[in-house]
N, C-alpha and C positions, 0 to 999 in steps of 0.2 A: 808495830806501827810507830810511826816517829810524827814529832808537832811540828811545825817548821814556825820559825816566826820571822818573817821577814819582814823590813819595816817600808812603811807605805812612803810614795814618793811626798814629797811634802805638798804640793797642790792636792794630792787626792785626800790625803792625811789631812786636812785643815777643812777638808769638805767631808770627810765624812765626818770626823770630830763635831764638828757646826749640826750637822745632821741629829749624828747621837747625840747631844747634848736636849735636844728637845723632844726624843721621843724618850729616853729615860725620864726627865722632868717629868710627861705624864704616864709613865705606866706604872703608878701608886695604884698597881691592879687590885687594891681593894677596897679604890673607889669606884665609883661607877664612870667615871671619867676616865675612867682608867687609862668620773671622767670615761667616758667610751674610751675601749682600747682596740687598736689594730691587733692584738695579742689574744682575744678573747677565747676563754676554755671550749673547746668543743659543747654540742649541745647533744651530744651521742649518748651518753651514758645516760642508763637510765639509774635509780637508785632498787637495790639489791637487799630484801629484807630478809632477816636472819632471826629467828626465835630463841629465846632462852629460859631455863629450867628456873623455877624458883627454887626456897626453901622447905626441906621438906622430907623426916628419915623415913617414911613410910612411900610406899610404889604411890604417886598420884597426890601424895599429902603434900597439900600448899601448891600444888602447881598452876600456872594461869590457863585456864581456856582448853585446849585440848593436847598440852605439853605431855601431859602423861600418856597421851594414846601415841604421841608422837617421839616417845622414850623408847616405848613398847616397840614401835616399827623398826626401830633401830638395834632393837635388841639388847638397850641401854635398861639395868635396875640400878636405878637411885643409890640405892643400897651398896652394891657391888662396885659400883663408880665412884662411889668417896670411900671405899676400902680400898682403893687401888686399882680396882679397872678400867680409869684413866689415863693408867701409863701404857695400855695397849694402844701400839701406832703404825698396827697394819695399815697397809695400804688401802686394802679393799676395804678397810670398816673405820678408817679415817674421812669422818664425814665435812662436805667440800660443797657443795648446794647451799644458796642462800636460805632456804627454809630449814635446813639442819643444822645449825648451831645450837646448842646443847650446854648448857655451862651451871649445871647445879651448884649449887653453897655447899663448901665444905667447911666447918668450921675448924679454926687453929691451923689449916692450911701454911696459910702467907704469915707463919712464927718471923719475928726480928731476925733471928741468925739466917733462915731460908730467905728473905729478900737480902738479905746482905751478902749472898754466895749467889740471886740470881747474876747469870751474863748478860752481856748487852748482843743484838741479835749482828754479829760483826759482816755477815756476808750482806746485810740486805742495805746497808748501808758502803758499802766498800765499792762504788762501781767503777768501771771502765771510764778513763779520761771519753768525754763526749768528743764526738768530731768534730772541728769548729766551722764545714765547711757546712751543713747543715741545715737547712730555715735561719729562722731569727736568732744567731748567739754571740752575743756581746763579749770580746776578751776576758780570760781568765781572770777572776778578783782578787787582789792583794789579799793571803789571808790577814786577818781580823783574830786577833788573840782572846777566846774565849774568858770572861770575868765570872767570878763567882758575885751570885744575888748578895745584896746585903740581906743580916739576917737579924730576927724571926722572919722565916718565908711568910708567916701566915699574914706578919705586917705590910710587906714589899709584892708578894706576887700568890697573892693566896692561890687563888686559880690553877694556878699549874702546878701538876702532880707527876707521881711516877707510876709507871703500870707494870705489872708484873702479871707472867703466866707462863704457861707448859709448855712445850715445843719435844720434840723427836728427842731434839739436842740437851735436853736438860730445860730448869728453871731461865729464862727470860726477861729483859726490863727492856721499856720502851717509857716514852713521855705522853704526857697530853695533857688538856687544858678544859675545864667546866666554861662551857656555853649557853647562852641566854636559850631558853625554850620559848617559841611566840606565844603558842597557844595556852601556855604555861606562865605568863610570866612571874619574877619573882620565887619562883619555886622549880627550876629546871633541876633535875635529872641526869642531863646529857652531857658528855665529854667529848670531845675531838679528839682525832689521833689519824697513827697512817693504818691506812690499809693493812699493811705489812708485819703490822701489831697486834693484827687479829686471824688472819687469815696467811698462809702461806700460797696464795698463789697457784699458777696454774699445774704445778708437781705436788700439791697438796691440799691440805683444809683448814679449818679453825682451829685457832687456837686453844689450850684449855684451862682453866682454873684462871682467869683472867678477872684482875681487881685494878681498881684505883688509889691511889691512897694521895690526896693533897697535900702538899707542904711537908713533903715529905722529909724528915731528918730537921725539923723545923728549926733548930738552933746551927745549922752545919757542922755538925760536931764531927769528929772524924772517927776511926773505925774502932779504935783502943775505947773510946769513951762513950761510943753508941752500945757497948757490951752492958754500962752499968746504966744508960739511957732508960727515965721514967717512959713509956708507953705513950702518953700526946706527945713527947718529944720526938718518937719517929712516927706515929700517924696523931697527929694533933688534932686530926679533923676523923678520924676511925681508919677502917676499909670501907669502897665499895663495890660490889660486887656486881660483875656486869651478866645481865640478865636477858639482855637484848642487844642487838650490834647487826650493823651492817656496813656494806661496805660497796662499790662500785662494782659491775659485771667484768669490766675491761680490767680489773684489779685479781681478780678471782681468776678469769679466762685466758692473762698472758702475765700478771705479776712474776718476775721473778727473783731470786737471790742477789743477782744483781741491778734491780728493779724494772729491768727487762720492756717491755713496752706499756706495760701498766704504771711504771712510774709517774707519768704525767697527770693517772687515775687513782693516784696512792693514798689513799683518804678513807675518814670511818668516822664513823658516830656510835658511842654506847649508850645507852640506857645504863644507871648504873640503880643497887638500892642500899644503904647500909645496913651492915652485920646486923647493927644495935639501933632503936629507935625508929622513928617517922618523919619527922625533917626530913626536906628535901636537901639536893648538895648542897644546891645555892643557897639555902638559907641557914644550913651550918659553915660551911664558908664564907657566906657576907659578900658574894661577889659572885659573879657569870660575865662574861664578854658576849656582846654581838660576833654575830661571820659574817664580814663584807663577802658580797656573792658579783660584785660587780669587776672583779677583772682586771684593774687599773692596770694599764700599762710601766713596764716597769722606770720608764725616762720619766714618769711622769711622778713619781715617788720619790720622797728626797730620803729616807728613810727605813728601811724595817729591819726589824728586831727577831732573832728567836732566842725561846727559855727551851728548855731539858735539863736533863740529868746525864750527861756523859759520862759512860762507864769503862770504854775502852779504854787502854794507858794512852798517854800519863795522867789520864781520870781512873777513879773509883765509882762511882756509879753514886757517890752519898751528897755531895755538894752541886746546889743548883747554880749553872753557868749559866749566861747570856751572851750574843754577840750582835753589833747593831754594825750596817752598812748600809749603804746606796745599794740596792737590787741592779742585776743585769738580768740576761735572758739565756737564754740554755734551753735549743730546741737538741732534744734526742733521735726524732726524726719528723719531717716535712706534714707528715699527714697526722701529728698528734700536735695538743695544745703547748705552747711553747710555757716552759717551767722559768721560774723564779730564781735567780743564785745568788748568794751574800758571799761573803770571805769570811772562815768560821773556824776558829782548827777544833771545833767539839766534834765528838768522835760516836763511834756506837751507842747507844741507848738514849741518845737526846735524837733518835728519832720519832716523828709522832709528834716531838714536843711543836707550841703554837710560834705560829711568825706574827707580827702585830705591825699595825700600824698605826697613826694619830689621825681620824677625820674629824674635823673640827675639834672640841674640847673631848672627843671619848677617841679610846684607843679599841681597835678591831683587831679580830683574828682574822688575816688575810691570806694564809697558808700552812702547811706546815713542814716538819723536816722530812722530806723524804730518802734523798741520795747526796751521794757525795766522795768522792777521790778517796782510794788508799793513802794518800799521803795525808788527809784531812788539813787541806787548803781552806775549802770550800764544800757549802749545805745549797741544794735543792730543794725547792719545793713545787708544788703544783697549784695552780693556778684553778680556784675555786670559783667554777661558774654552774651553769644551770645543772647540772648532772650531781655534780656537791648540793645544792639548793635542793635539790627533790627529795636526794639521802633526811636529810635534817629537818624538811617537810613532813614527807614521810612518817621519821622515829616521833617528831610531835604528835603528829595524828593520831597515831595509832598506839603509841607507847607511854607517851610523854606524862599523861595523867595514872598512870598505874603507879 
């Protein structure tokens, strides 16, 4: 893969600069400060729930509710599964049902050198140039040269983490961001990410051995001197371990590698809980975002931003980027919700990661990375309406207080 950096015409360059300039000023995301649209996400999707294994070396020990009889139907032992019978990825016992997800604690799993060798998932971000003839899609966007956060993350952008987990293909990293829980407030649990982070879609299942870790590499250090790296300095805030997750039907049912017509539905929610302790995220973090669920048209945005961890070249997967521009529009096809697109040249693994935006004095999670060009110009995302809203209803209801 190659970066291109082409530079903006100078009218667009001076509008978006003006842009960026104020939504940087407030995403000091670890403060709390951190319009109808013609565009609106479909109301199709319903939200898609998915169970997760607690902690626990004995068959049933520590699991929530009826996990253990739901291990057993699978043919899953606890036991057996964190010895290694996780790496089995038959087809027919690669479980793909929103009530089968499955993701027991292994402890010492996610070691420093194993997240430091995961990959970034290169195909589910590498799509096809869209057609521009389309629905709604606004000319291709100058890329936007991806910046690294200023550091300590846990200062500048606590919120946003790196996730890692198991795939066919090896160890995995993707991005995502701790979100406010309503029913929870002050003490949320929950994480954003894409679909495509948890789930492979409609030639697959869940993913597995899937954690979060916030601020992640929290100094930026780079790869030589993360070797002799004290332990908060690559998870400052611990692991957490996702226990729950779900994800959209339309994501599950047609997602593909190249994010195929689930892209527009490319979204998830974890439930997460830490290795160590009882604090919740947000309140070892110091910080959750709202998710605007309202749709705003993208003319109607002078701004948004997304954070990840970019791991394809010329990234390494350890230094958190950001790119901020004026949004267009990027319909994939007529009969699905028309997606989000920035100019970004970030590349594999800062998919997942949050798009934000500024509504009055707080900054929102208004999308996140879904897709985006082999030449990495340009990041999509989708457009978070009622079908996202019932996901993250949902994981509150029913997850949020556990």
């Amino acid at each position: 893969m190659r970066s291109i950096r082409a530079p903006f015409a100078r009218s667009r360059g001076r509008r978006a600069a003006l842009a960026a300039t104020g939504l940087a000023a407030a995403l000091a995301l670890t403060a709390t400060a951190c319009g109808p649209s013609d565009d609106k996400a479909g109301d199709k999707p319903d939200a898609t729930t998915s169970q997760g294994a607690d902690k626990g070396s004995d068959a049933g020990a520590g699991l929530p509710g009826d996990l253990a009889d739901r291990l057993k139907e699978h043919g899953i032992d606890p036991d057996k599964w964190k010895d290694g019978a996780w790496k089995d990825w038959n087809k027919d016992d690669w479980l793909r049902e929103a009530k089968d997800f499955v993701n027991p604690v292994i402890d010492g799993l996610w070691k420093p050198e194993r997240m430091q060798k995961a990959k970034d998932p290169n195909k589910t971000i590498a799509a096809k140039d869209a057609p521009s003839d389309q629905g709604a899609t606004d000319p291709e966007p100058s890329p936007v040269r991806a910046k690294p956060e200023k550091t300590p993350y846990h200062d500048n952008a606590a919120p946003v983490g790196k996730i890692f987990f198991d795939s066919p293909k090896g160890s995995m990293v993707c991005s995502g961001t701790v979100v406010k829980d309503p029913r929870n407030p002050g003490k949320s649990n929950l994480v954003w990410t894409a679909g495509h982070c948890v789930h492979a879609g409609a030639e697959g299942g869940w993913y597995r051995n899937i954690t979060f870790v916030p601020s992640y590499n929290d100094l930026g250090k780079s790869e030589a001197a993360l070797s002799n790296a004290a332990p908060q300095e690559i998870a400052p805030y611990g692991q957490w371990w996702a226990d729950w997750v779900s994800t959209s039907g339309e994501w599950i049912d047609q997602g593909a590698a190249s994010g195929g017509a689930g892209a527009p539905y490319d979204y998830a929610v974890m439930h997460v809980k830490p290795q160590e302790g009882t604090k919740s995220l947000e309140e070892t973090v110091g910080n959750a975002l709202d998710v605007d669920f309202s749709t705003p048209s993208a003319q109607s945005v002078s701004s948004m931003g997304a954070w990840g961890y970019p791991a394809a070249p010329p990234y390494n997967g350890l230094i958190m980027h950001k790119c901020i521009d004026k949004p267009g529009r990027l319909s994939l096809d007529p009969a699905t919700p028309t997606m989000y697109r920035i100019g970004c040249t970030m590349t594999g693994g800062s998919s997942g990661g949050g798009w934000f935006r500024v509504v009055g004095d707080k900054t929102k999670l208004v999308s996140n990375t879904s897709i985006g060009p082999a030449q990495n110009t340009w990041l999509a995302g989708p457009q978070l309406g009622t079908g996202a809203k019932q996901i993250l209803d949902m994981m509150s209801e029913k997850y949020g207080s556990r």
